[in-house]
PASEDREN-28667 format. One line per 2 residues: number of its first residue (from 1); their letters; for each residue x, y, z of C-alpha. Coordinates in steps of 0.001 Angstrom, whole numbers, padded with zeros to 6 digits, m for minus. Layout:
# residues N
NUM) A) X/Y/Z | ...
END
This chain:
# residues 321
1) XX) m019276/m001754/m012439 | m019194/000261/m009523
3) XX) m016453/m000135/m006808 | m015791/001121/m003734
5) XX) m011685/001971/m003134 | m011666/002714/000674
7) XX) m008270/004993/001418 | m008998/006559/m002027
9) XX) m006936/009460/m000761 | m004189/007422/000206
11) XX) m000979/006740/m002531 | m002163/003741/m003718
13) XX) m005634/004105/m003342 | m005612/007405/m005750
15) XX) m003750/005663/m008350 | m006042/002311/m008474
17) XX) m009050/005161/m008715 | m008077/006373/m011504
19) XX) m007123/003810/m013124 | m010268/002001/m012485
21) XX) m011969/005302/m013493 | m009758/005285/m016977
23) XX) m011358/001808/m017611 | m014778/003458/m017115
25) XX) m015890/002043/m013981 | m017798/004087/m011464
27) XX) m015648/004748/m008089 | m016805/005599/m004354
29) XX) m013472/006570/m002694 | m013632/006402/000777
31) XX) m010938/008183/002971 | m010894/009761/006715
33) XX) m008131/012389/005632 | m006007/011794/009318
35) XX) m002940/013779/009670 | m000173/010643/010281
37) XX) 001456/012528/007254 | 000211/015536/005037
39) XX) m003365/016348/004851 | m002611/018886/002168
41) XX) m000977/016026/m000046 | m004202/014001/000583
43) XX) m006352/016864/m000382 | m004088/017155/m003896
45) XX) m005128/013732/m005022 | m008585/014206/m003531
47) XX) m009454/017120/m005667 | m008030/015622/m008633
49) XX) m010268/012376/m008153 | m012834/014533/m007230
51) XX) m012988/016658/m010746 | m013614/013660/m012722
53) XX) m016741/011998/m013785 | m017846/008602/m012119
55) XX) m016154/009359/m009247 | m017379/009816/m005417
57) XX) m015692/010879/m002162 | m016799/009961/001111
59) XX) m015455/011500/003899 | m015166/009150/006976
61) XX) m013395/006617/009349 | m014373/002739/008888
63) XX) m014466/002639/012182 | m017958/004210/011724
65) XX) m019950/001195/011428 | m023363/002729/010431
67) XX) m022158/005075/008541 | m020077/002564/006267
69) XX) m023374/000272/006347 | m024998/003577/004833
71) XX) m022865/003971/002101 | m023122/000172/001078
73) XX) m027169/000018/000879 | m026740/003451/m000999
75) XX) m024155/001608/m003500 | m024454/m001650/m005027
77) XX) m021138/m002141/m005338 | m019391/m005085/m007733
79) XX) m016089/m005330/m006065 | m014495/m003653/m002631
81) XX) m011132/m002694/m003328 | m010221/m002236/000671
83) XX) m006691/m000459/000384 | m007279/001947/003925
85) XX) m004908/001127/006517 | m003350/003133/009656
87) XX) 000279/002431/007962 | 003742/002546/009144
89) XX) 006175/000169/011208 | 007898/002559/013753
91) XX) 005024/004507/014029 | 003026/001380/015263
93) XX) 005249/001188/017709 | 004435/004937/019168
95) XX) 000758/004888/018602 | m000289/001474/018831
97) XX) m003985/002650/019245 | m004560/003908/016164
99) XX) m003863/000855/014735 | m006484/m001587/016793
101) XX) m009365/001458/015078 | m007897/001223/011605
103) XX) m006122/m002150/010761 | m008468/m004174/012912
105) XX) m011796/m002333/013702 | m011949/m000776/010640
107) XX) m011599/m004008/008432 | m013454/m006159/010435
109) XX) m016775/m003485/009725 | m015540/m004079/005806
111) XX) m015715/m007973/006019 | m019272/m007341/007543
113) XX) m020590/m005063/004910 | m019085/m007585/002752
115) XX) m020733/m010268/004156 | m024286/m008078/004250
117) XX) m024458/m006883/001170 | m022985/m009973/m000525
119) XX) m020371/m008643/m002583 | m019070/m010950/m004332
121) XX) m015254/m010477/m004526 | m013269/m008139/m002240
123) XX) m009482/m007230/m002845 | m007368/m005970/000400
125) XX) m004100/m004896/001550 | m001871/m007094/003280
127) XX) 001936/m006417/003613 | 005578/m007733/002973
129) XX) 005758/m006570/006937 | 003755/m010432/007294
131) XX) 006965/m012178/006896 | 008643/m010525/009820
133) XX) 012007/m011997/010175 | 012341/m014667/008113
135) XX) 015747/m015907/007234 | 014585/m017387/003605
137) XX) 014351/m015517/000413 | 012851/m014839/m001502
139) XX) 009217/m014595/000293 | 006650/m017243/m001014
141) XX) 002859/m017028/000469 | 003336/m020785/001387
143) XX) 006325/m019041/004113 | 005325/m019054/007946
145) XX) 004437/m015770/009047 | 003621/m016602/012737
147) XX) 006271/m014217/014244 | 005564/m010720/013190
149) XX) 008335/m007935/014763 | 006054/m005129/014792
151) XX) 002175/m004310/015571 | 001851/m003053/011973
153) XX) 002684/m006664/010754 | 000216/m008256/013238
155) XX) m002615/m006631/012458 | m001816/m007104/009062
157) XX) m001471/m010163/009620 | m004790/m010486/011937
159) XX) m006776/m009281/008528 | m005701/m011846/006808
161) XX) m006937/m014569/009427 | m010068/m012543/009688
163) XX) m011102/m012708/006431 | m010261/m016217/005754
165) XX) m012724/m016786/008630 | m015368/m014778/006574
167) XX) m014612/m016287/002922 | m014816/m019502/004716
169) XX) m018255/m018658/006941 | m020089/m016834/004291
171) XX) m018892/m017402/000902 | m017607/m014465/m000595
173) XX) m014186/m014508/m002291 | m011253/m012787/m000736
175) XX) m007933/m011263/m001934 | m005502/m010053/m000164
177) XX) m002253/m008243/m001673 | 001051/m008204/000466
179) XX) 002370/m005569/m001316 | 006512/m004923/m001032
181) XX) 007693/m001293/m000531 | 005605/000535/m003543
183) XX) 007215/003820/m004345 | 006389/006356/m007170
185) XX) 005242/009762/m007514 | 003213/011497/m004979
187) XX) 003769/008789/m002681 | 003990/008817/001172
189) XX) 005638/011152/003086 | 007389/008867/005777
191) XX) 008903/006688/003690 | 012461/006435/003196
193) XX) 012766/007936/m000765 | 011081/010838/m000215
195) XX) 012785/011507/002958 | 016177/011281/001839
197) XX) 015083/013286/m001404 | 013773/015926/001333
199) XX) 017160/016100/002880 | 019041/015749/000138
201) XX) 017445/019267/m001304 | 017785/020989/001711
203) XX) 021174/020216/002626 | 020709/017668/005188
205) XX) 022248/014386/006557 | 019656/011342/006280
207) XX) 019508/008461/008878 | 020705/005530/007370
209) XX) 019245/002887/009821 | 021630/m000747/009824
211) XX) 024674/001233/008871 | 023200/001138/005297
213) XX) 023087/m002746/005162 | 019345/m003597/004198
215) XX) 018156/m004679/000827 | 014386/m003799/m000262
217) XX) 011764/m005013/m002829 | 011107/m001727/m004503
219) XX) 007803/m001981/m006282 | 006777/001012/m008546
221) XX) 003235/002087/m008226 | 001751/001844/m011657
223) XX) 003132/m002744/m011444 | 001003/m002249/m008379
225) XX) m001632/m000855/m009916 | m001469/m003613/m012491
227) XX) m001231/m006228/m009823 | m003973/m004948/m007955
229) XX) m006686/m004607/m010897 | m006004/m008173/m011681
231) XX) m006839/m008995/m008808 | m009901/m007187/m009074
233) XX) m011295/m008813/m012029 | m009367/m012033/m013506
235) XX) m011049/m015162/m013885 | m010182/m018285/m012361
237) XX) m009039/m017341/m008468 | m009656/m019626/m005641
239) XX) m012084/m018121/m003070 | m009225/m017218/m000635
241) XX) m006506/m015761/m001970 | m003153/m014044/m001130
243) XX) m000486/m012574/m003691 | 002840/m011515/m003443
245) XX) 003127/m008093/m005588 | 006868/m007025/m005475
247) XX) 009227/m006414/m008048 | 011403/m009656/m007348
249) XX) 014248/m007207/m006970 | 015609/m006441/m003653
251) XX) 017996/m003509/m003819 | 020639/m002524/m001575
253) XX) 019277/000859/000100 | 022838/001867/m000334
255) XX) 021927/001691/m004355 | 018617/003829/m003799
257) XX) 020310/006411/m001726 | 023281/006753/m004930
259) XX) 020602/007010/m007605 | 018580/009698/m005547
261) XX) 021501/011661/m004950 | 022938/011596/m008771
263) XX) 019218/012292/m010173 | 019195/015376/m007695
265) XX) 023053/016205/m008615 | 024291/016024/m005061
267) XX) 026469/013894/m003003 | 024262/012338/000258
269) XX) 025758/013300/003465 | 024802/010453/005910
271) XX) 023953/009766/009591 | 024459/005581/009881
273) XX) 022552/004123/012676 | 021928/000689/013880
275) XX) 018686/m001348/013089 | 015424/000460/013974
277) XX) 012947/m001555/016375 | 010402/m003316/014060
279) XX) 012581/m003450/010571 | 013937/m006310/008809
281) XX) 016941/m006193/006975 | 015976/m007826/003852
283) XX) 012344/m007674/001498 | 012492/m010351/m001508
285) XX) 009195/m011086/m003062 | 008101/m014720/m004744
287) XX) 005800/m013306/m007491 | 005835/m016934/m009269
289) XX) 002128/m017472/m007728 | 001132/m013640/m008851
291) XX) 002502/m014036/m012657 | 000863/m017490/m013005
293) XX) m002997/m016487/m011373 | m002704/m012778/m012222
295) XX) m000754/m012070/m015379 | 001481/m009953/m013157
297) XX) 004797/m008834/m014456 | 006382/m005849/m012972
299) XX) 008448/m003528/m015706 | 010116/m000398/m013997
301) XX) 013192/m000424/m012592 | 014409/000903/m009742
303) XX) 016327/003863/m011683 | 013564/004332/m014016
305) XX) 010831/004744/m010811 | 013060/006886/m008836
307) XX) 013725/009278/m011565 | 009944/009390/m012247
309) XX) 009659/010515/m008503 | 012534/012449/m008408
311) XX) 010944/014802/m011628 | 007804/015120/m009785
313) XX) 009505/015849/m006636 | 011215/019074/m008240
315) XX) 008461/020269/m009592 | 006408/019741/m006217
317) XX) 009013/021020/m004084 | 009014/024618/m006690
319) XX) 005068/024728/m006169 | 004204/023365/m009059
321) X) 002014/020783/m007801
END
C-alpha cells in the first residue's frame, strides 16, 4: 500500500522508510529539514531514501495545513505513519514555541487529514517522557501520566488526548508508540551516546548530569522498527491504542558511558553535574501489552547496539559517510 511516514528525514522515520520500502510498499516521506540538530545529517538519509524506487519526499512543515491537505487528496494513502515531532526535553524548555507549531499544531492538521480522507489506521509517536516522574517501575500504559516535568512530555502527552478525541469522534483507529530512548546508527545528534562518543574522540570531558546516577531503557532502532511496523499492520488492535516499545532493560548510564569508552579504546574523562531541569532519573518500559498485541520482542543488547553505532560513528567521523 502506500504510506505516508511524516519526519521521514528524521532517525526513526528513515529507518521505518526503508524498511517499509524493503517490504515493497510505496512511501511519501514528509520532512521540514529544521536545523534543531544537523541539516547535513538529514540530507544523508534524505538522499539515500530519495535514490530508491517507491519512494517520495516532500519538503514541508505540518504546520502548513493546505499544503498537507494537498498532499493527502494527491495520495490515497493506506496507513499514516506520523513519526515528526519538534523533539528534545531541555530544549523544550529554551524554545517552548517551536513545540506548540510541531507537537501540537502540526499533529492536530494530521488527525484532520486523517479524519478527511478517512484513513483508516494511523500509527504516531508518543514518548517514555509521558510518565514524567513516576516512582513505579517498570512503566505500564495503565500508569498515570497526569504530571509531566517538561513541555516535551505535555505535548506529547496532549497528542495522545487529541487523538483519542478523534478515534472516538470519527472512527478511525489510532496508535500511538511511547517509544523509550531508541539509539542506533545515524541517530540524533543531541542525544547523550553520540555526544559522549563526540567527546570521547576529541579528547573531551562529557557532562554527566545526576552525578552519573540515572538508569535508561535503551531501545535499538531496528526492535523499534519492528515494533513500529506491527503496529502498522497486525490484525486484531482495539481502535485506540497505546504501546510501550522499550527494551525492558534499564541500564545504568554509568554502564553506557564504560562500553562507549572501551569500544572507542579510551578512558572517559567526566564533568558530574546534578539533575538537569526536565529529566527523570529512571526509564523502565512494561512491553507485556506490546509482546502480547504486537509480536514485539526486542533482541539487541545494549553492547551489541552501541558497538553497531560506535562502527558507524568511526567511519562517519573519517568522512566516510
Amino acid at each position: 500500500m502506500k504510506i505516508l511516514v511524516t519526519g521521514a528525514a528524521g532517525f526513526i522515520g528513515s529507518y521505518v522508510a526503508h524498511a517499509l520500502l524493503d517490504d515493497g510498499h510505496e512511501v511519501v516521506g514528509f520532512d521540514n529539514f529544521n536545523d534543531y540538530y544537523s541539516v547535513a545529517l538529514k540530507e544523508a538519509r534524505h538522499a539515500k531514501l530519495n535514490a530508491r524506487e517507491g519512494y517520495i519526499g516532500i519538503r514541508g512543515d505540518l504546520a502548513d495545513y493546505p499544503l498537507l491537505t494537498s498532499i493527502f487528496q494527491q495520495h490515497h494513502f493506506g496507513r499514516v505513519c506520523h513519526l515528526a515531532a519538534q523533539a528534545g526535553v531541555r530544549y523544550s524548555i529554551e524554545n517552548p514555541f517551536a513545540y506548540d507549531q510541531a507537537n501540537l499544531s502540526g499533529h492536530l492538521n494530521v488527525l484532520e487529514c486523517c479524519r478527511n480522507f478517512e484513513i483508516p489506521r494511523l500509527v504516531y509517536a508518543s514518548s517514555s517522557s509521558v510518565y514524567g516522574g513516576n516512582k513505579k517501575v517498570p512503566f505500564n500504559e495503565n500508569d498515570p501520566v497526569d504530571h509531566p516535568v517538561s513541555l516535551y512530555a505535555a505535548t506529547k502527552k496532549a497528542n495522545e488526548l487529541m487523538t483519542h478525541s478523534y478515534t472516538h469522534l470519527y472512527g478511525f483507529q489510532s496508535i500511538g508508540l511511547r517509544f523509550f530512548t531508541v539509539y542506533g546508527p545515524e541517530g540524533r545528534p543531541d542525544m547523550a551516546y553520540w555526544l559522549f562518543s563526540d567527546a570521547m574522540l576529541k579528547g573531551k570531558p562529557i557532562k554527566v548530569f545526576n552525578h552519573g546516577d540515572m538508569k535508561r531503557d535503551f531501545t535499538y532502532i531496528d526492535d523499534i522498527v519492528q515494533g513500529v511496523k506491527a503496529a502498522l499492520f497486525v490484525d486484531g488492535l482495539d481502535p485506540y491504542e497505546i504501546f510501550n516499545l522499550g527494551n525492558n532493560q534499564p541500564e545504568r548510564l554509568m554502564d553506557m558511558i564504560q562500553i562507549l569508552g572501551d569500544a572507542f579504546g579510551v578512558e572517559p574523562q567526566m564533568e558530574m553535574l546534578p539533575m538537569q531541569p526536565g529529566d527523570v532519573p529512571i526509564t523502565f518500559a512494561d512491553i507485556t501489552k506490546a509482546q502480547a498485541k504486537l509480536g514485539y520482542q526486542p533482541t539487541t543488547c545494549l553492547k551489541e547496539g552501541l558497538g553497531r553505532f560506535v562502527e558507524w560513528f568511526q567511519n562517519q567521523e573519517r568522512g566516510k559517510i
